[in-house]
C-alpha positions, 0 to 999 in steps of 0.5 A: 694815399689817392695819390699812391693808388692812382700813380701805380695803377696808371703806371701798370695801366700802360702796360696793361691797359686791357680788363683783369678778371681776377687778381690773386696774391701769392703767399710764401713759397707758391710763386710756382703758381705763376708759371700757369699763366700764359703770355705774361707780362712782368713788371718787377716792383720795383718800376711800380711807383710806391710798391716797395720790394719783398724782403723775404725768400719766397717773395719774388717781387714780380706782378705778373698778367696774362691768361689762365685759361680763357680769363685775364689774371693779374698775379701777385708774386711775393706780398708786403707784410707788416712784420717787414716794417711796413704800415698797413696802408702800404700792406694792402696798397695792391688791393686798392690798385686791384680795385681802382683797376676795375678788378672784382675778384681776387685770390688770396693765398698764404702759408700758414701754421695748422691748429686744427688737429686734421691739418697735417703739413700739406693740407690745403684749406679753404678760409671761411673766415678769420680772427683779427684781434692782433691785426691793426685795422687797414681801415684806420684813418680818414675813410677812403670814401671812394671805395666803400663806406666808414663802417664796412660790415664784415660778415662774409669777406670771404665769399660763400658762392666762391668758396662753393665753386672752390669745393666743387673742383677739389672734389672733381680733382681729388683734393681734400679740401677743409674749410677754416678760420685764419687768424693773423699775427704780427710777425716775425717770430711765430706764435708761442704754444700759449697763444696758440692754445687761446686762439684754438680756443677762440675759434681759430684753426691756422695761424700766419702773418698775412691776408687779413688787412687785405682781405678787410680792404677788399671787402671795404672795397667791395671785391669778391675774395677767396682765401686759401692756406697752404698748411706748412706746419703744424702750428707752435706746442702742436709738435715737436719739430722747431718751426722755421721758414725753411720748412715752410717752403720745403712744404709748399714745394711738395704741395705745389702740384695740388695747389696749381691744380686748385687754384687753375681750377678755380680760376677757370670756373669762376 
C-alpha cells in the first residue's frame, strides 16, 4: 500500500510540487464546484498511478489544483466508492496521498438521502458525525504506522472549530444550514423503508453510500475534515416518489448555487 501511496503522490508532486492548503471530495452531481478554482491544473485519473476511474455519472474523474481565493486547493471531482467493486484501501487511497502531501485539511462532500423530517431535497446539511455499523473499517489490516496509531479515537472526526466557521458563513450568506448524522450504506441499491426506519431510530439523519471510510482515514491520519451533504431526496418509505440517480443529480444542479456559495465561503475563512 506505501507503495501505491508514495507513486501517486510523487506523480501529482510533479505537477504540483508547491503547498495545498485544502483538499476537498466531490460527491455525485456537485462536480460544478470545480469551476471555483482559479488557474487549475488538471490531471485525469487516469495518469495517476493506482487511481482507478469513476464509473458513475456525476463522477468526472478529474483532480483539480489552483486557488480559491487567496488558499492553494487540490479538488477531487468524482470519488471511488465501494459499491463500484473497490476495497476499501482503494476507496480512500486519495486521503492517504492527501495526507503523505502535507494536506491538513479536507472537505468531504456528498449526495445524500434525507431521514430527519426538516430535510427537504436541496437542504444542505452540516455532518456532526456519522453511523458506521454497515461500513468495513478502511483501517482494517497491518496498521499504517506512519499515519496514525492502531487504535484511533473516533470522537470528533468531523471537526467542531471547522463546523463553527461553517455556521457562520451560512448564517452571512443566508443559508439554512442544519447539522446531522451521516450513515453509510453499501450500495448500490438504496436502502429499504425498513433500514431507514432502524437507522432513524438509532440516531441517523441522512443516508449515502460514501464519505465514511474516508472520513475514518482522515481522522487516522490526523487531518481536520468537514462533512457536508447535499439533500437530494427524501430517504426510502419517507416519500412517494421511487428513488433514482437521476433525481439526484437534478437535485444538486438546483442547489448548486447555495452549495458553491458555502463551500467558497468556507474555504476562504478556514
Amino acid at each position: 500500500m506505501y507503495t501505491k501511496i508514495n507513486a501517486a503522490c510523487e506523480y501529482i508532486r510533479d505537477k504540483f510540487p508547491g503547498k495545498i492548503d485544502i483538499a476537498i471530495v466531490l460527491g455525485s452531481g456537485l462536480g460544478p464546484l470545480a469551476n471555483e478554482i482559479e488557474n487549475p491544473i488538471v490531471i485525469d485519473y487516469s495518469e495517476i498511478p493506482h487511481f482507478p476511474v469513476p464509473t458513475l455519472l456525476g463522477h468526472d474523474g478529474k483532480l483539480i489544483i489552483g486557488k480559491i481565493g487567496d488558499k492553494t486547493v487540490c479538488a477531487m471531482k468524482g470519488r471511488f466508492h465501494y459499491y463500484e467493486g473497490h476495497d476499501m484501501s482503494t476507496v480512500t487511497l486519495p486521503i492517504r496521498v492527501f495526507a503523505r502531501l502535507g494536506i491538513e485539511k479536507l472537505i468531504l462532500t456528498n449526495a445524500a438521502g434525507g431521514i430527519r423530517a426538516d430535510y427537504n431535497p436541496g437542504t444542505i446539511v452540516l455532518i456532526r458525525d456519522h453511523i458506521s455499523f454497515f461500513c468495513p473499517s478502511p483501517l482494517r489490516g497491518p496498521n499504517m504506522d506512519e499515519f496514525g496509531p492502531r487504535f484511533k479515537d473516533m470522537t470528533e472526526v468531523y471537526s467542531k472549530a471547522a463546523g463553527e466557521i461553517a455556521k457562520a458563513v451560512a448564517k452571512e450568506k443566508g443559508i439554512y444550514l442544519p447539522d446531522g448524522v451521516y450513515t453509510f450504506f453499501h450500495g448500490p441499491q438504496f436502502e429499504s423503508p425498513a433500514e431507514i426506519q432502524a437507522i432513524k431510530a438509532m440516531g441517523g439523519d441522512l443516508a449515502g453510500m460514501s464519505t465514511v471510510p474516508e472520513a475514518i482515514v482522515a481522522r487516522h491520519s490526523g487531518m481536520t475534515t468537514l462533512g457536508l451533504s447535499l439533500v437530494t431526496n427524501k430517504a426510502a418509505g419517507l416519500s412517494t416518489q421511487e428513488l433514482s440517480h437521476e433525481e439526484v443529480m437534478e437535485t444538486a444542479a438546483i442547489a448548486e448555487k447555495n452549495l458553491v456559495a458555502l463551500v467558497r465561503g468556507i474555504i476562504e475563512n478556514w
